[in-house]
C-alpha positions as CSV (number, residue, x, y, z in Angstrom):
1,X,38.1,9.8,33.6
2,X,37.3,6.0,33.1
3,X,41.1,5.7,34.4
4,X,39.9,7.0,37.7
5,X,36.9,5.3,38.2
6,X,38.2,2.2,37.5
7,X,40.8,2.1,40.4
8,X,39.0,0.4,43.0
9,X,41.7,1.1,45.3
10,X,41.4,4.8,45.2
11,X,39.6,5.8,47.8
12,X,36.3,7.7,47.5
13,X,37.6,11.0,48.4
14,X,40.5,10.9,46.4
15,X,38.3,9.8,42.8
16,X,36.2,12.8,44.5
17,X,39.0,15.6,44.9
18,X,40.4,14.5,41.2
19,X,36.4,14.9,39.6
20,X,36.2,18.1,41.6
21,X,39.5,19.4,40.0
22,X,38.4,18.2,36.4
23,X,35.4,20.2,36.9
24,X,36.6,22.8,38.2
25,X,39.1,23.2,35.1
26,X,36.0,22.5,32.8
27,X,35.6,19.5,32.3
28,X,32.2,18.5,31.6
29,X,32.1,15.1,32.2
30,X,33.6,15.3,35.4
31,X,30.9,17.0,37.2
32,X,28.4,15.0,36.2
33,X,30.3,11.7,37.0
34,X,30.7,13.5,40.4
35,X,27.1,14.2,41.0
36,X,25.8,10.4,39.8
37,X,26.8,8.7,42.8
38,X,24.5,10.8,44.9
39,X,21.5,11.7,42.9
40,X,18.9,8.8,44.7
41,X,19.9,10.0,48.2
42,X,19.7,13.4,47.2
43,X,16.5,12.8,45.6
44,X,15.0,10.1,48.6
45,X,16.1,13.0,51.1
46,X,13.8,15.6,48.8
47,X,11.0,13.1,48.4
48,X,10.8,12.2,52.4
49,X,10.5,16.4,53.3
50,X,8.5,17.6,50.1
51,X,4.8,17.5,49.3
52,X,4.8,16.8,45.3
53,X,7.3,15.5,42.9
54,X,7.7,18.5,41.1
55,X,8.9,19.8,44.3
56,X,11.0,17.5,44.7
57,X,12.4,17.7,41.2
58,X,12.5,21.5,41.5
59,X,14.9,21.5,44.8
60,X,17.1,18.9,43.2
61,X,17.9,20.8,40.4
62,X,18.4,23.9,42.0
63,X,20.8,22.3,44.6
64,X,22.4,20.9,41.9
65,X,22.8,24.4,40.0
66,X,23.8,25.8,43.4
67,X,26.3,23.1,43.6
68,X,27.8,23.6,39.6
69,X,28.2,27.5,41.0
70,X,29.9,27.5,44.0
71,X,31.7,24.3,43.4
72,X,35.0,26.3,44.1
73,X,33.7,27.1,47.8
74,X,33.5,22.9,48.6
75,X,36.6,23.3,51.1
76,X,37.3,19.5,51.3
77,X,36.9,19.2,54.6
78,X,34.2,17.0,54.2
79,X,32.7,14.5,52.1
80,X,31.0,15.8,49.2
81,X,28.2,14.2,49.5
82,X,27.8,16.1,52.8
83,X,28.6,19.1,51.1
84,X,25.7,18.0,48.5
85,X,23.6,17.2,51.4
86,X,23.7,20.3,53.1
87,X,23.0,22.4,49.9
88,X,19.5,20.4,49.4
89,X,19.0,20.2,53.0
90,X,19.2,24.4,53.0
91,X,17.2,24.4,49.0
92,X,13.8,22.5,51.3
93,X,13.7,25.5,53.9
94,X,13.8,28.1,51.3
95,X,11.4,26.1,49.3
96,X,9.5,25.9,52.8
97,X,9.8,29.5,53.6
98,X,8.6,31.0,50.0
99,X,5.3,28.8,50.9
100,X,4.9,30.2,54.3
101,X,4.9,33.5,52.7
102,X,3.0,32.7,49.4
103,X,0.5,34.7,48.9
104,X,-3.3,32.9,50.2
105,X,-6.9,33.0,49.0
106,X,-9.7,34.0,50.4
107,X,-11.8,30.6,51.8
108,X,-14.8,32.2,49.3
109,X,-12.2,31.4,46.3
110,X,-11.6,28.0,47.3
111,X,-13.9,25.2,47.2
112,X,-14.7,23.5,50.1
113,X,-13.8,20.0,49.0
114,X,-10.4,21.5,48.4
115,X,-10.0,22.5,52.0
116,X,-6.8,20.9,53.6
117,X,-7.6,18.9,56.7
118,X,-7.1,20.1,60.2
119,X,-3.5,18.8,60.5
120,X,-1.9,20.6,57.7
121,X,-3.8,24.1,59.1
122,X,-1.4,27.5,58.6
123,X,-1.0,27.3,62.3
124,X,0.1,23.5,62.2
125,X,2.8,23.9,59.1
126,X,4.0,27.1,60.8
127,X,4.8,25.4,64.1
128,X,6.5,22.7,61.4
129,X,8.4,25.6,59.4
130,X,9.4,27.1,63.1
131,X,10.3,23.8,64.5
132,X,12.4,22.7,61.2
133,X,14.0,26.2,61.2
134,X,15.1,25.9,65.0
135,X,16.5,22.4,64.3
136,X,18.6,23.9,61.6
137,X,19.6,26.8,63.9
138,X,20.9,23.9,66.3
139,X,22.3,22.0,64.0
140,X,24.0,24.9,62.9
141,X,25.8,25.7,65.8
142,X,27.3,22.5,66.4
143,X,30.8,22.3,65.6
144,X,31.8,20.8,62.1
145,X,32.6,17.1,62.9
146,X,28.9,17.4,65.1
147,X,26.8,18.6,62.4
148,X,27.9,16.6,59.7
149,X,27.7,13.6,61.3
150,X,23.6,14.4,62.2
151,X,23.6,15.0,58.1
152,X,24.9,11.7,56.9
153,X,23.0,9.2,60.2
154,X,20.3,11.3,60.6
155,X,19.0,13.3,57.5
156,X,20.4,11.1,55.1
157,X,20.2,8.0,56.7
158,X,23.9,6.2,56.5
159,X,25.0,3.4,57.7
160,X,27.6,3.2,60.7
161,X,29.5,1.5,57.6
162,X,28.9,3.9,55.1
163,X,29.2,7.2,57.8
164,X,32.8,5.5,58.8
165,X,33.7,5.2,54.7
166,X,32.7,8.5,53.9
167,X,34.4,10.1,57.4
168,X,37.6,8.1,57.6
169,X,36.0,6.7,60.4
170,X,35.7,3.5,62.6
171,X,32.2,2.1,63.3
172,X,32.8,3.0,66.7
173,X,34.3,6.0,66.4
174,X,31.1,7.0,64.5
175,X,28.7,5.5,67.1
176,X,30.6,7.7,70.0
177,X,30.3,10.7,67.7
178,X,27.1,10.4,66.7
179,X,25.9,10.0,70.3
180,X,28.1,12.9,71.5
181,X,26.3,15.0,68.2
182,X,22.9,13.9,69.2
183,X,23.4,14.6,73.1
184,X,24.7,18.5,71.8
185,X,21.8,19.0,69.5
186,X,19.3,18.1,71.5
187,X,21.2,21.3,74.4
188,X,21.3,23.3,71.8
189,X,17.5,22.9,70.5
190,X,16.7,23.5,74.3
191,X,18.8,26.6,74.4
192,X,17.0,28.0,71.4
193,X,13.8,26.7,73.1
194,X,14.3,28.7,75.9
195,X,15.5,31.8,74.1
196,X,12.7,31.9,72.1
């Protein structure tokens, strides 16, 4: 493995397809050496949508189980930190949706100086939980090259430079595309908007 990572002229999706197939044949190592790389942008990208740290420790680690189990479903066709990405991105709405339908208290068992203020209301993180789940609805329907490009500029917050590494990309090819995937989200939210 240290034969790998120490060819700088490999590029990244290559080191990644030959750690995938290590892993995938069981090799233990590999999958973690995989995973390093990305575990402060998966863990900033849990910290910036979750209330607590030990939410945010909770979602990692089950995205990163998720990720261990259906490793052999990662088809390659993009990155795999989008692939990463996209597992944690879909770990925060369930972790969002089990909390919408947690079980509540009546206000007689709760003290009033625990009362949560006005802007985090039921109504209020509902319209959040609806609004987040419509964006994902959008995002979803956008075709492949669309939606992961929102992922790695807009929910993971890549460079140009680091969108064009990770993409086989040019700067401006990602700039077009990214506007092009910004411009079709924003019809599709309205479509959904409208359905609704």
């Amino acid at each position: 493995m240290e034969s790998i990572c120490a060819s700088g002229a490999a590029p990244l999706r290559e080191i990644e397809g030959l750690l995938i197939d290590r892993a995938l044949q069981g090799g233990n190592d590999a999958f973690g050496a995989l995973l390093t790389p990305h575990l402060t942008s998966l863990n900033r990208f849990a910290r910036m949508r979750l209330r607590s740290e030990s939410e945010v420790e909770d979602v990692v680690q089950q995205a990163l189980l998720r990720a261990f189990r259906n490793l052999r479903q990662f088809r390659r066709e993009a990155s795999f930190k989008t692939w990463l990405s996209a597992i944690i991105f879909n770990e925060v709405i369930h972790l969002r949706r089990r909390q919408a339908t947690a079980p509540t208290r009546s206000l007689h068992e709760t003290r009033a100086a625990c009362l949560a203020d006005p802007s985090s209301s039921p109504d209020v993180q509902l319209q959040r939980i609806e609004r987040v789940e419509r964006l994902h609805q959008a995002l979803n329907r956008l075709p492949e090259k669309y939606r992961v490009m929102i992922q790695l500029r807009d929910l993971h917050e890549l460079s140009i430079a680091e969108t064009a590494r990770s993409l086989s990309l040019t700067p401006a090819a990602v700039k077009t595309r990214h506007h092009r995937a910004k411009k079709l989200l924003v019809r599709s939210l309205s479509r959904l908007k409208r359905a609704a």
